[in-house]
mmCIF file of the N, C-alpha and C atoms, coordinates in Angstrom:
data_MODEL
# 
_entry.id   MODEL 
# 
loop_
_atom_site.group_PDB 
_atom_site.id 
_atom_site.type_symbol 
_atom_site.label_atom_id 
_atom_site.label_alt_id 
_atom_site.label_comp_id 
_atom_site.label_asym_id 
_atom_site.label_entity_id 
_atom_site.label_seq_id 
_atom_site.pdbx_PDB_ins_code 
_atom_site.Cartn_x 
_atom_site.Cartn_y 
_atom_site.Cartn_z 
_atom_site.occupancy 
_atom_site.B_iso_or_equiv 
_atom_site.pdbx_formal_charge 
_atom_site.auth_seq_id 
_atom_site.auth_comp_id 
_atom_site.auth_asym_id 
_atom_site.auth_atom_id 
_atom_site.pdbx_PDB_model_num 
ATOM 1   N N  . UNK A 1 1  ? -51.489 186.645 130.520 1.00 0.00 ? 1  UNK A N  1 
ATOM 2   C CA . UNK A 1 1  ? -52.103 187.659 129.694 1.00 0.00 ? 1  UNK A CA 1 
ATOM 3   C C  . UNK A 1 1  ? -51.179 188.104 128.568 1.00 0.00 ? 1  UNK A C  1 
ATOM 4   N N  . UNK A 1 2  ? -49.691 188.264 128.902 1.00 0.00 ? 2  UNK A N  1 
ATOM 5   C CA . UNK A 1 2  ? -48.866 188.835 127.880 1.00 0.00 ? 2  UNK A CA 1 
ATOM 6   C C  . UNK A 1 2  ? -49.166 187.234 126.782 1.00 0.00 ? 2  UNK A C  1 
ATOM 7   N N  . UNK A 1 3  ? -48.712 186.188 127.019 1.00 0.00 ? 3  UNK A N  1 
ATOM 8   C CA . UNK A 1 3  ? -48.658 185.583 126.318 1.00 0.00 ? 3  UNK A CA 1 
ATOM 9   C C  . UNK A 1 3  ? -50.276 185.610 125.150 1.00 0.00 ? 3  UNK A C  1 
ATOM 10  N N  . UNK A 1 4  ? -51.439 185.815 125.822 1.00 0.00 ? 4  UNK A N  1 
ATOM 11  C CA . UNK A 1 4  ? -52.368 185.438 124.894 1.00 0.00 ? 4  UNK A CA 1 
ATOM 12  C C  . UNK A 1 4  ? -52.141 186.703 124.090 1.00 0.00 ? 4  UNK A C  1 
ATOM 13  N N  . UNK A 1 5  ? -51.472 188.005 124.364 1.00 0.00 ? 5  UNK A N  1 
ATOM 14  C CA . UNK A 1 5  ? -51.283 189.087 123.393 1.00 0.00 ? 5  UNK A CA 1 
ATOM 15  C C  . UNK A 1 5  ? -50.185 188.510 122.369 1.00 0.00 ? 5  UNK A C  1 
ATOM 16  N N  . UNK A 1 6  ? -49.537 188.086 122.756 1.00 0.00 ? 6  UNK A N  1 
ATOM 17  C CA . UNK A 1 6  ? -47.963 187.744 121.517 1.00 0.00 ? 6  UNK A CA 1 
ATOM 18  C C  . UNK A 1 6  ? -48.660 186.410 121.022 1.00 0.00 ? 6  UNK A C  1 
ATOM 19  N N  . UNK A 1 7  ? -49.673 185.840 121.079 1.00 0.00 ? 7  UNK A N  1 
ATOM 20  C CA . UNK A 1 7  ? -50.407 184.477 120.500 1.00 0.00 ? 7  UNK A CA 1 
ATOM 21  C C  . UNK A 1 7  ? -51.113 185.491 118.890 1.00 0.00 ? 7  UNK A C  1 
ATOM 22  N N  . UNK A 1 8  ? -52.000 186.578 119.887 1.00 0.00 ? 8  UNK A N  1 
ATOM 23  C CA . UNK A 1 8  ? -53.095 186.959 118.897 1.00 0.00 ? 8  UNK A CA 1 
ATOM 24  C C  . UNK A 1 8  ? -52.267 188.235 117.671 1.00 0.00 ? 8  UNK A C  1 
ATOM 25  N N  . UNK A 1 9  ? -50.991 188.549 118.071 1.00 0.00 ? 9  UNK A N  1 
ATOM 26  C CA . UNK A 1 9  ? -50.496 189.652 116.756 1.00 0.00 ? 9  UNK A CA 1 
ATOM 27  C C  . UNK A 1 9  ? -49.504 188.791 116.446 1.00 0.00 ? 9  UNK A C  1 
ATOM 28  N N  . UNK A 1 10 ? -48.880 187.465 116.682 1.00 0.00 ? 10 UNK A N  1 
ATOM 29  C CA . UNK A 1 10 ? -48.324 187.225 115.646 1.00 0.00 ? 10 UNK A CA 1 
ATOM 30  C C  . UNK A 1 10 ? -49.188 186.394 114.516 1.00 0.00 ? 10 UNK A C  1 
ATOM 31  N N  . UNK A 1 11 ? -50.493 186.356 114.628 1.00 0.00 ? 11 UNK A N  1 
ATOM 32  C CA . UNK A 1 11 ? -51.420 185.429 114.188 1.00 0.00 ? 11 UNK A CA 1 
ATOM 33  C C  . UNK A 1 11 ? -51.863 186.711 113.415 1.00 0.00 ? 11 UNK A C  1 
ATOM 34  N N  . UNK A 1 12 ? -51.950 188.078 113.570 1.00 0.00 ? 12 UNK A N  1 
ATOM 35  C CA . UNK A 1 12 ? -52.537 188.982 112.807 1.00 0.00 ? 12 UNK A CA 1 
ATOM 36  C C  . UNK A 1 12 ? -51.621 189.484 111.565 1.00 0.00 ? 12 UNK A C  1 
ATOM 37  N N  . UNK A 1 13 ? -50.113 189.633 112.192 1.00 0.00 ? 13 UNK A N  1 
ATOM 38  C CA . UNK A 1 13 ? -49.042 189.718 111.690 1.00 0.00 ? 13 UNK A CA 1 
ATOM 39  C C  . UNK A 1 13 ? -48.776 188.743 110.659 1.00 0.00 ? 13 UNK A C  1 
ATOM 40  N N  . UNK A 1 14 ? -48.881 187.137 110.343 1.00 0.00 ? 14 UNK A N  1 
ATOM 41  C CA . UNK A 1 14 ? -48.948 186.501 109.798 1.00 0.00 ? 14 UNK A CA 1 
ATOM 42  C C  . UNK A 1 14 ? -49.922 186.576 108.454 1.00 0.00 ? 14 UNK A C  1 
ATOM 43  N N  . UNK A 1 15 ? -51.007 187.254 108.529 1.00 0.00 ? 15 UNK A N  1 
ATOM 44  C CA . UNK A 1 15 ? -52.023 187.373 107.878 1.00 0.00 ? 15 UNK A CA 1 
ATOM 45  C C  . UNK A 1 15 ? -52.028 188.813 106.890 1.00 0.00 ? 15 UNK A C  1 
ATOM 46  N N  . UNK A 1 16 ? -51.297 189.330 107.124 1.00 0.00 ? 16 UNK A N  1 
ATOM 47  C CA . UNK A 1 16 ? -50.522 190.466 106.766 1.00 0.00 ? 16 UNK A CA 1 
ATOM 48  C C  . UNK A 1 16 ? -48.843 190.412 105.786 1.00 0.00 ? 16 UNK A C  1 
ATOM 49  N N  . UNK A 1 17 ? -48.174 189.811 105.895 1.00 0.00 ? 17 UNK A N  1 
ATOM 50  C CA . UNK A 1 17 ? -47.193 189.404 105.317 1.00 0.00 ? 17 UNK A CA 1 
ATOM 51  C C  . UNK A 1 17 ? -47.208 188.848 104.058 1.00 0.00 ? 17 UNK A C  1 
ATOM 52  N N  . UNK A 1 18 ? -46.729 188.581 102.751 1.00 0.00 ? 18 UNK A N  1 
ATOM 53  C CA . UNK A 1 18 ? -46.492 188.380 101.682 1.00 0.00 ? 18 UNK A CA 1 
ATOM 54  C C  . UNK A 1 18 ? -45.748 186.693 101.955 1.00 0.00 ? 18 UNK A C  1 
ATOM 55  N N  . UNK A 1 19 ? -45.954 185.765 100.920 1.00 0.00 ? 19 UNK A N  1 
ATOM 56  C CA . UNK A 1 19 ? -45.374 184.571 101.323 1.00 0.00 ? 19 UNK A CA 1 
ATOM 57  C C  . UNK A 1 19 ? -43.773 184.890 100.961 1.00 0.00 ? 19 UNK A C  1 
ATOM 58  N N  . UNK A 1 20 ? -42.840 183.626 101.172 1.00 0.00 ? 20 UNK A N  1 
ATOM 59  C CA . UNK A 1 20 ? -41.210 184.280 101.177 1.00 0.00 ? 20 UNK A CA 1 
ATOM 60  C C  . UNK A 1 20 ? -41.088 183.770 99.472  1.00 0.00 ? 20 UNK A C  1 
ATOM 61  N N  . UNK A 1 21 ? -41.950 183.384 99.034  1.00 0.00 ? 21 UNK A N  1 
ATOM 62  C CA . UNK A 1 21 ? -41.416 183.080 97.714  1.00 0.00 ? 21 UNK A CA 1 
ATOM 63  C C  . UNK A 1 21 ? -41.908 184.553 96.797  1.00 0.00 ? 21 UNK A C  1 
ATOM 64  N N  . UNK A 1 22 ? -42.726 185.082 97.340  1.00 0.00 ? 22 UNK A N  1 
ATOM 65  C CA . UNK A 1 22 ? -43.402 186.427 96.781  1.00 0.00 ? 22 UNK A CA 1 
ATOM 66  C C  . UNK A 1 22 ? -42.067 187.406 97.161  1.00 0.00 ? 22 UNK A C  1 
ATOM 67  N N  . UNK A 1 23 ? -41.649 187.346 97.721  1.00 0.00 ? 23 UNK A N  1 
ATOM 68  C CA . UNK A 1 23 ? -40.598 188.658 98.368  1.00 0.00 ? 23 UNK A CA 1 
ATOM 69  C C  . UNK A 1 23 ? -38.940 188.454 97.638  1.00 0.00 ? 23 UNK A C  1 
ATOM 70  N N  . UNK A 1 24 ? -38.888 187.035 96.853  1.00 0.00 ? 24 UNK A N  1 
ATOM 71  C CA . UNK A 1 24 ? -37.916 186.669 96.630  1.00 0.00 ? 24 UNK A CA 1 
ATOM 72  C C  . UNK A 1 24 ? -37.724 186.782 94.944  1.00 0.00 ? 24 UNK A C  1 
ATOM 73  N N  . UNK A 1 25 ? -36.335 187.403 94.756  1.00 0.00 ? 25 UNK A N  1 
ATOM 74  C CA . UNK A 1 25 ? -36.482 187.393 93.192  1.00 0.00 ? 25 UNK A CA 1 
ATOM 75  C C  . UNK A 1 25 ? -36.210 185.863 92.673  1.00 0.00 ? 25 UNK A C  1 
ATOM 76  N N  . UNK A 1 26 ? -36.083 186.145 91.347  1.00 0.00 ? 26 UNK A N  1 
ATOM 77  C CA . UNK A 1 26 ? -35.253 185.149 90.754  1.00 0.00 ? 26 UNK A CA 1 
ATOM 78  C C  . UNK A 1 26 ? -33.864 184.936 90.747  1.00 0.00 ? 26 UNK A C  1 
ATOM 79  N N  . UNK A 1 27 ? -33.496 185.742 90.640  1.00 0.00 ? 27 UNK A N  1 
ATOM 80  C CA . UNK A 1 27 ? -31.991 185.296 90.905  1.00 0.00 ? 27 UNK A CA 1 
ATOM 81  C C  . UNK A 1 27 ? -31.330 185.120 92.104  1.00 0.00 ? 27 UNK A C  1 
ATOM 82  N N  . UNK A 1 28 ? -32.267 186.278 93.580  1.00 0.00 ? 28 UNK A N  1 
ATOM 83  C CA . UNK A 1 28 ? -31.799 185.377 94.181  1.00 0.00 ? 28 UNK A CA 1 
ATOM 84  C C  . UNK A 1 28 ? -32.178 184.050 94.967  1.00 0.00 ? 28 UNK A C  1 
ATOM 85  N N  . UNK A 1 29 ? -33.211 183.567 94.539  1.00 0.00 ? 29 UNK A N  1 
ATOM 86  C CA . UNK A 1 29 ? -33.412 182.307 93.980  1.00 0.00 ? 29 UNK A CA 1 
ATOM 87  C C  . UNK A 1 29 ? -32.747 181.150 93.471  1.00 0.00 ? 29 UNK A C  1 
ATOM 88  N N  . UNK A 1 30 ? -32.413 181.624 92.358  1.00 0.00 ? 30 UNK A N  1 
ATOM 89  C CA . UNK A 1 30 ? -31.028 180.661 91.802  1.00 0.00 ? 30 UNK A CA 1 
ATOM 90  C C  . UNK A 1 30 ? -29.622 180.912 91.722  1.00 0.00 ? 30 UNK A C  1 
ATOM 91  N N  . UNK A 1 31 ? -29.882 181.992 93.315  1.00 0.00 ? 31 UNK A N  1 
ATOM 92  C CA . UNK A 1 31 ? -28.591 181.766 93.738  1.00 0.00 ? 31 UNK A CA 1 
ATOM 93  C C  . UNK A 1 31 ? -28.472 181.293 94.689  1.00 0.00 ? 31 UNK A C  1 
ATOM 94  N N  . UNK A 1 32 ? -29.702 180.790 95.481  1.00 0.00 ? 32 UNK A N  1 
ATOM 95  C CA . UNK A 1 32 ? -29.412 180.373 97.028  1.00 0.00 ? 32 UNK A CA 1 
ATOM 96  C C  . UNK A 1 32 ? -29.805 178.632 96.503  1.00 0.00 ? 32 UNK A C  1 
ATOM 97  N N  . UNK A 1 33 ? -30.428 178.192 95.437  1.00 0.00 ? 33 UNK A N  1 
ATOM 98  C CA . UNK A 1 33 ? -29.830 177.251 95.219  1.00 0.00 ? 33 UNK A CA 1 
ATOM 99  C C  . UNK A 1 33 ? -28.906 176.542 94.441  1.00 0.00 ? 33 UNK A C  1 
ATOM 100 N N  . UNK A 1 34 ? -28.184 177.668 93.752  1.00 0.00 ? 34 UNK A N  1 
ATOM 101 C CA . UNK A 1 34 ? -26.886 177.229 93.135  1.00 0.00 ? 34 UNK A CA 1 
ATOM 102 C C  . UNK A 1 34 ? -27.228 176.456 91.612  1.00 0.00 ? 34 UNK A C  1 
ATOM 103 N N  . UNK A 1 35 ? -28.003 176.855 90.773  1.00 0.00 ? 35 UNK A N  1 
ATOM 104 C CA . UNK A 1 35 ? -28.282 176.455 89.527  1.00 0.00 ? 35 UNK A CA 1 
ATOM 105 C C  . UNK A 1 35 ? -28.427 177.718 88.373  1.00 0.00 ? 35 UNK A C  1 
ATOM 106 N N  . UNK A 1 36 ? -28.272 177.169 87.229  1.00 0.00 ? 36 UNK A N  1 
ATOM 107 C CA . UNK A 1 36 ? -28.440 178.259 86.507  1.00 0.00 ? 36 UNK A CA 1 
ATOM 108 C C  . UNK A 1 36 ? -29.398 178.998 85.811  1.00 0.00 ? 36 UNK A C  1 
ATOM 109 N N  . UNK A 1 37 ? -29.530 179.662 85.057  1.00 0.00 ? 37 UNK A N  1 
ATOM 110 C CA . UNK A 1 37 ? -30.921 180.262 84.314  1.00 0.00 ? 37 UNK A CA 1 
ATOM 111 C C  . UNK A 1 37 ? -31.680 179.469 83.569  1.00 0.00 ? 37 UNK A C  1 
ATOM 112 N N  . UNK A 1 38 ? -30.987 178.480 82.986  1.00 0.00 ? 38 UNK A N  1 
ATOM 113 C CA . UNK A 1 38 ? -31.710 177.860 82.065  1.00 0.00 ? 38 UNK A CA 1 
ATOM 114 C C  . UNK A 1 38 ? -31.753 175.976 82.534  1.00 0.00 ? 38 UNK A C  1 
ATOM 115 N N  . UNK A 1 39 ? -31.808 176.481 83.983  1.00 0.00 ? 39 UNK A N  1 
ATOM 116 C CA . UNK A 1 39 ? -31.754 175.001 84.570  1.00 0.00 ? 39 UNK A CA 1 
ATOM 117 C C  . UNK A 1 39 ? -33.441 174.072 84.759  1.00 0.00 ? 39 UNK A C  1 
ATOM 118 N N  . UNK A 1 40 ? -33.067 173.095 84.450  1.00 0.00 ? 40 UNK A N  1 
ATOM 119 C CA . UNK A 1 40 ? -34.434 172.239 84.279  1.00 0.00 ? 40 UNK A CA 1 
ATOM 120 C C  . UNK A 1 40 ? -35.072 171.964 85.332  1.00 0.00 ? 40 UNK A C  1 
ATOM 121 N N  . UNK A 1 41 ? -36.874 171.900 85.695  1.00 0.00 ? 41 UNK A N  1 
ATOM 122 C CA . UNK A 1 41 ? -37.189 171.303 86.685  1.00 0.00 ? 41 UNK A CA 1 
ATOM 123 C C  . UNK A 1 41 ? -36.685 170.179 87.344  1.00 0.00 ? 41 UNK A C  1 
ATOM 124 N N  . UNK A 1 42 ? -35.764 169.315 86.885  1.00 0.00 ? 42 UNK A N  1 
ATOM 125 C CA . UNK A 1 42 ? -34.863 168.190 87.668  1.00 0.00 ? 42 UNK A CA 1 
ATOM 126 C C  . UNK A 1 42 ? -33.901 168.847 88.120  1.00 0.00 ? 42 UNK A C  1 
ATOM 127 N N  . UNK A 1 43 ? -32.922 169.362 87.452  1.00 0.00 ? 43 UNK A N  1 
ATOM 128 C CA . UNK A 1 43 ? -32.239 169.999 87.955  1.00 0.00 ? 43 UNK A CA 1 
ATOM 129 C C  . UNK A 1 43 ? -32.417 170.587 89.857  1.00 0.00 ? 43 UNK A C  1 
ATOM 130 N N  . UNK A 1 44 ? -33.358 171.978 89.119  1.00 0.00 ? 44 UNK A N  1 
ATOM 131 C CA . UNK A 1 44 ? -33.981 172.490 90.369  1.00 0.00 ? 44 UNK A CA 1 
ATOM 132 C C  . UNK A 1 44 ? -34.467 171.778 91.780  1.00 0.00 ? 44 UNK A C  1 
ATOM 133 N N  . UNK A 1 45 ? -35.095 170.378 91.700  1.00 0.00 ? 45 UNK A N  1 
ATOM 134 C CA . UNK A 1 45 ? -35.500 170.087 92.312  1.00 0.00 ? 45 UNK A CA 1 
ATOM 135 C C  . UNK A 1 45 ? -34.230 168.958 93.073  1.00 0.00 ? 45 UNK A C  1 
ATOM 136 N N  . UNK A 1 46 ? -33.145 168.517 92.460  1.00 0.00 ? 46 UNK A N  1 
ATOM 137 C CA . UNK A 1 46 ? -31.915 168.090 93.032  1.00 0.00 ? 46 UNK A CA 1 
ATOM 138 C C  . UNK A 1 46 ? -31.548 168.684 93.791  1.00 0.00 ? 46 UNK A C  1 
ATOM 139 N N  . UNK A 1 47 ? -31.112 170.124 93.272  1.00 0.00 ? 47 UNK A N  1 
ATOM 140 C CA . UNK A 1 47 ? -30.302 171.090 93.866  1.00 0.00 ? 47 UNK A CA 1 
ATOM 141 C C  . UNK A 1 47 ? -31.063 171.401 95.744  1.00 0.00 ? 47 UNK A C  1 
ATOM 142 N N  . UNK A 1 48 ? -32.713 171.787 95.451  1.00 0.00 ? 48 UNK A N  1 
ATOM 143 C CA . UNK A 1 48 ? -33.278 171.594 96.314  1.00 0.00 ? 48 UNK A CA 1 
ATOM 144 C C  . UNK A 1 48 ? -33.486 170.285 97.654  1.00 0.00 ? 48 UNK A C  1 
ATOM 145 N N  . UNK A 1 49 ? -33.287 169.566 96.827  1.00 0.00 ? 49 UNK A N  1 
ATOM 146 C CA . UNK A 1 49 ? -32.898 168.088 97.974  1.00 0.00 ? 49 UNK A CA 1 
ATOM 147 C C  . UNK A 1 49 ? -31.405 168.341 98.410  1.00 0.00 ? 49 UNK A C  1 
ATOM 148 N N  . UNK A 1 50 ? -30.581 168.236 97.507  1.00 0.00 ? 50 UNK A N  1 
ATOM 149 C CA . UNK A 1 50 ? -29.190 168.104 98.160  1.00 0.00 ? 50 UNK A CA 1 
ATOM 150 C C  . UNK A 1 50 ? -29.141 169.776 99.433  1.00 0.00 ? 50 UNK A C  1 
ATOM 151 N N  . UNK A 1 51 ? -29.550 170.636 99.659  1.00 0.00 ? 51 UNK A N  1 
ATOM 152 C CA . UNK A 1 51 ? -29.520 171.699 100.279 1.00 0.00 ? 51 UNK A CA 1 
ATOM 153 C C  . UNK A 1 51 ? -30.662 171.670 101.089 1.00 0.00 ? 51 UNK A C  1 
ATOM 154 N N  . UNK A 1 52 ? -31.580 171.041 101.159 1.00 0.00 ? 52 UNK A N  1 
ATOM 155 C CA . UNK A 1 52 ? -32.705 170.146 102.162 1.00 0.00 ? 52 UNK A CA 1 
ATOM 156 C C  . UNK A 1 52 ? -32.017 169.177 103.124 1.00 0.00 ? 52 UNK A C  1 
ATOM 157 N N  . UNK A 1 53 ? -31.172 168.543 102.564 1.00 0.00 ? 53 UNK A N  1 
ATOM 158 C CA . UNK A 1 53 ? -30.397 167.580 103.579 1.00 0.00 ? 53 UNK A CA 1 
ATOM 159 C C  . UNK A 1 53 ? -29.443 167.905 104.742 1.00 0.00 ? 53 UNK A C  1 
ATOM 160 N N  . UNK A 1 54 ? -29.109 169.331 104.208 1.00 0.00 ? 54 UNK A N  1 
ATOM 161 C CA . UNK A 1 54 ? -28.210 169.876 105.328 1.00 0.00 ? 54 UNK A CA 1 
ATOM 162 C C  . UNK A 1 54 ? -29.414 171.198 106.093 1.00 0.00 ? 54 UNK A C  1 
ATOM 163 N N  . UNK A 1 55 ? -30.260 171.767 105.334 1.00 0.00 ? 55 UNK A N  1 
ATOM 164 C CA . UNK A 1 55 ? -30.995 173.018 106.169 1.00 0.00 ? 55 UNK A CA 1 
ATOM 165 C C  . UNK A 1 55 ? -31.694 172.670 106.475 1.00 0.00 ? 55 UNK A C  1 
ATOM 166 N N  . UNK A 1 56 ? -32.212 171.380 106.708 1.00 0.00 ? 56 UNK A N  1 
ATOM 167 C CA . UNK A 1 56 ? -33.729 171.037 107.796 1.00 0.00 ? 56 UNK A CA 1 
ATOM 168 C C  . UNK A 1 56 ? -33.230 170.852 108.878 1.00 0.00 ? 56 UNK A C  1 
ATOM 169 N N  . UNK A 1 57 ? -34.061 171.396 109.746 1.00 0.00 ? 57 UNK A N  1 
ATOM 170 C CA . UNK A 1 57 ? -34.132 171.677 110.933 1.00 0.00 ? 57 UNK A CA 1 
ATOM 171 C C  . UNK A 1 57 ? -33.807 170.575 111.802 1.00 0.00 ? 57 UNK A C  1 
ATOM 172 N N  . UNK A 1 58 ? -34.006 168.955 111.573 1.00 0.00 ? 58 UNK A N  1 
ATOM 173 C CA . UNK A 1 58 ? -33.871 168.008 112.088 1.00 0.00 ? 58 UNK A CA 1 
ATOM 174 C C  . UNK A 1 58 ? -32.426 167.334 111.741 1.00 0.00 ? 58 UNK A C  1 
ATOM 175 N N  . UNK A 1 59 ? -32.111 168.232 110.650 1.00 0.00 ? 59 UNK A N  1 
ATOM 176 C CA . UNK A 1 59 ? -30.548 167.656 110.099 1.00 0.00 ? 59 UNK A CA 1 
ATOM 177 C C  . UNK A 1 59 ? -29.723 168.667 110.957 1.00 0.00 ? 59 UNK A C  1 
ATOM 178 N N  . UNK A 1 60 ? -29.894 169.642 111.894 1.00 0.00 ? 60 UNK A N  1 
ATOM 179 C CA . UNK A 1 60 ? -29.003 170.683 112.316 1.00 0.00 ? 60 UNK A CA 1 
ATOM 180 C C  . UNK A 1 60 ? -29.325 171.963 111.044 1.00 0.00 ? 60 UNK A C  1 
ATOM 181 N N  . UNK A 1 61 ? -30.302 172.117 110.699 1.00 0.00 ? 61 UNK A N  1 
ATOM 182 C CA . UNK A 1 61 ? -30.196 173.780 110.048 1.00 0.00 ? 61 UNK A CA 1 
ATOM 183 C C  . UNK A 1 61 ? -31.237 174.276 110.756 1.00 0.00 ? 61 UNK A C  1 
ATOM 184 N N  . UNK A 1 62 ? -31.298 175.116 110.296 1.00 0.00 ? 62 UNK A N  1 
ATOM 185 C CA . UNK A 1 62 ? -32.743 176.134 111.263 1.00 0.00 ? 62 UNK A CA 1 
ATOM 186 C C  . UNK A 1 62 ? -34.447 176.559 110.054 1.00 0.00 ? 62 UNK A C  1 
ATOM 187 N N  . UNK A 1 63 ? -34.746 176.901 110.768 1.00 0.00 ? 63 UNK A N  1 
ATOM 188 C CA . UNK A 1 63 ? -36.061 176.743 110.286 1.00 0.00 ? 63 UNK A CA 1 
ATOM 189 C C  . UNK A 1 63 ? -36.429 177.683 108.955 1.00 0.00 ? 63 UNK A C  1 
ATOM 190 N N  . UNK A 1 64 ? -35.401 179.123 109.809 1.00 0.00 ? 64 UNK A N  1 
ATOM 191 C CA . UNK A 1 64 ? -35.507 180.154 108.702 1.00 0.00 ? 64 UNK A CA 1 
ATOM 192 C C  . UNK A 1 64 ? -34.303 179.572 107.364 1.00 0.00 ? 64 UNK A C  1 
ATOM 193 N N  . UNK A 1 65 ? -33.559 178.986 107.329 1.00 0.00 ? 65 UNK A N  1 
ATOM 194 C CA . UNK A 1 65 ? -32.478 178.919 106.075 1.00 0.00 ? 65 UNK A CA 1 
ATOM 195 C C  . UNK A 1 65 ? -33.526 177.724 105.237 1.00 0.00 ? 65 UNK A C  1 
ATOM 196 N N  . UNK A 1 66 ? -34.139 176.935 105.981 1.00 0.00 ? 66 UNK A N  1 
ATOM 197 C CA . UNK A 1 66 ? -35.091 175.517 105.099 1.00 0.00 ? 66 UNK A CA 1 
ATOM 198 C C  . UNK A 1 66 ? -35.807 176.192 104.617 1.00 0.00 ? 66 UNK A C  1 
ATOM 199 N N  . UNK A 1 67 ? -36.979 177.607 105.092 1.00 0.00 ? 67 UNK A N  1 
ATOM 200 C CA . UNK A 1 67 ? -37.432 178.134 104.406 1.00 0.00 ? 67 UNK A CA 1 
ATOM 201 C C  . UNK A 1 67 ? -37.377 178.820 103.080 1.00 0.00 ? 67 UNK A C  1 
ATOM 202 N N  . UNK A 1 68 ? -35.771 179.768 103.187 1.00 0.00 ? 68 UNK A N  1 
ATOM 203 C CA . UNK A 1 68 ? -35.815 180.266 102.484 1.00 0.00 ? 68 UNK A CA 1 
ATOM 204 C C  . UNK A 1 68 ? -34.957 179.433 100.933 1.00 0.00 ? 68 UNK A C  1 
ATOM 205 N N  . UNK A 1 69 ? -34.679 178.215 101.210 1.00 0.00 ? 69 UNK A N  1 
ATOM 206 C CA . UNK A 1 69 ? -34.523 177.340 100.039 1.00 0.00 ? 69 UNK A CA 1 
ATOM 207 C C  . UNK A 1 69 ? -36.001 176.630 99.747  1.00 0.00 ? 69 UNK A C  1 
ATOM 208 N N  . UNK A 1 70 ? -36.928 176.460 100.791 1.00 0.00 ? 70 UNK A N  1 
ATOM 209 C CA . UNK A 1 70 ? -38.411 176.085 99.979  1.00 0.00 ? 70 UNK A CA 1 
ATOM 210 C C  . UNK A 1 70 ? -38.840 177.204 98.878  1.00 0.00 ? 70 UNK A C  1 
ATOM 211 N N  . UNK A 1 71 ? -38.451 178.292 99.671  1.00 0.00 ? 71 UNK A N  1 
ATOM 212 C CA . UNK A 1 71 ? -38.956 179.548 98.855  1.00 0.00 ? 71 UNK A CA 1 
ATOM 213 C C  . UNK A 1 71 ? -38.168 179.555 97.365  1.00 0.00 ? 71 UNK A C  1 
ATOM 214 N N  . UNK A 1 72 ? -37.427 180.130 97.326  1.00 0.00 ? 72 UNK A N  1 
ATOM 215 C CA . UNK A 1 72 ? -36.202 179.434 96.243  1.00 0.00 ? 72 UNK A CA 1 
ATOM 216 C C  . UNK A 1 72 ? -36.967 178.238 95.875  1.00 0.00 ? 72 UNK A C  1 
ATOM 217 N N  . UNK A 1 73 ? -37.205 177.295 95.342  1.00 0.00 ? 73 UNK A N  1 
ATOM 218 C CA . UNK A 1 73 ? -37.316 176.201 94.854  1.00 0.00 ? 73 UNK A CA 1 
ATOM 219 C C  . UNK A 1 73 ? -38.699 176.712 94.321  1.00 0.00 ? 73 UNK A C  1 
ATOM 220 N N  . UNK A 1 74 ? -39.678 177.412 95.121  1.00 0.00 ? 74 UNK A N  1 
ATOM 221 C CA . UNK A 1 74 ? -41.083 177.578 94.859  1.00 0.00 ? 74 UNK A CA 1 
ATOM 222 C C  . UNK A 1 74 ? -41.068 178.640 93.533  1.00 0.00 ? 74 UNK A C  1 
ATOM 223 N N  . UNK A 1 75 ? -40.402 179.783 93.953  1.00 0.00 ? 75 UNK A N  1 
ATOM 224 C CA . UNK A 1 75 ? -39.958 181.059 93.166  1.00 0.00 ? 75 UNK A CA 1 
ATOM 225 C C  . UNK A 1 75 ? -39.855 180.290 91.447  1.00 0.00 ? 75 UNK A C  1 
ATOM 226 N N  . UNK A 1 76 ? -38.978 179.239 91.489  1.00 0.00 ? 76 UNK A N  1 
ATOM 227 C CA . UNK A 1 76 ? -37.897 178.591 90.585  1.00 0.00 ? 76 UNK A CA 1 
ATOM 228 C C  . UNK A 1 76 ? -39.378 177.848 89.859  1.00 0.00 ? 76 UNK A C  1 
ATOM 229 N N  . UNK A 1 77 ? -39.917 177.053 90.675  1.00 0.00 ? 77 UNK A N  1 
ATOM 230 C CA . UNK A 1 77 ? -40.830 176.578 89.743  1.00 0.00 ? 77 UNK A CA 1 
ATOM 231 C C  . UNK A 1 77 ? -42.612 176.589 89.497  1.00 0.00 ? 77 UNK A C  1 
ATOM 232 N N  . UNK A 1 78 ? -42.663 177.608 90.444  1.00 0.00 ? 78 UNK A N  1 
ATOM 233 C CA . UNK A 1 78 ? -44.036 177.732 90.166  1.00 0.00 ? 78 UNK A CA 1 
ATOM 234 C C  . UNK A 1 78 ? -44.536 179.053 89.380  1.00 0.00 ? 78 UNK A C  1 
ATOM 235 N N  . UNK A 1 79 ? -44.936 179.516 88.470  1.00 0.00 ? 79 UNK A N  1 
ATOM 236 C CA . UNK A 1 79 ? -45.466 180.713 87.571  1.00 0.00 ? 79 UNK A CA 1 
ATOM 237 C C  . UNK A 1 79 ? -46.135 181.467 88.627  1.00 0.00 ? 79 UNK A C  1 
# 
């Protein structure tokens, strides 16, 4: 029973929350991936691989640090 309660509010909780690229500025953004202000979508998206290779979860990083460089990367290039 506890479990179908911690199933159904983190599922409500989820639905409620802001995505992590919404919560994240810009800078620190391009500071968690290490590029500058006037850095190019290649750029950005290097920086994002080379820091993908070590924070995915299957490389030894954890789930929350991969996130918050997807986020970062998203922040960085989507309007």
């Amino acid at each position: 029973m506890a479990g179908l309660y911690l199933i159904v509010t983190s599922r409500i909780r989820a639905l409620h929350t802001k995505p992590a690229s919404a919560r994240l500025g810009e800078a620190e953004a391009r500071s968690i991936l290490g590029v500058t202000s006037d850095a190019s979508p290649e750029t950005i998206n290097a920086a994002w691989r080379r820091l993908m290779a070590r924070a995915h979860p299957d490389q030894g990083g954890s789930e929350g640090l991969a996130a918050r460089v997807n986020a970062a990367r998203d922040r960085l290039l989507k309007p």
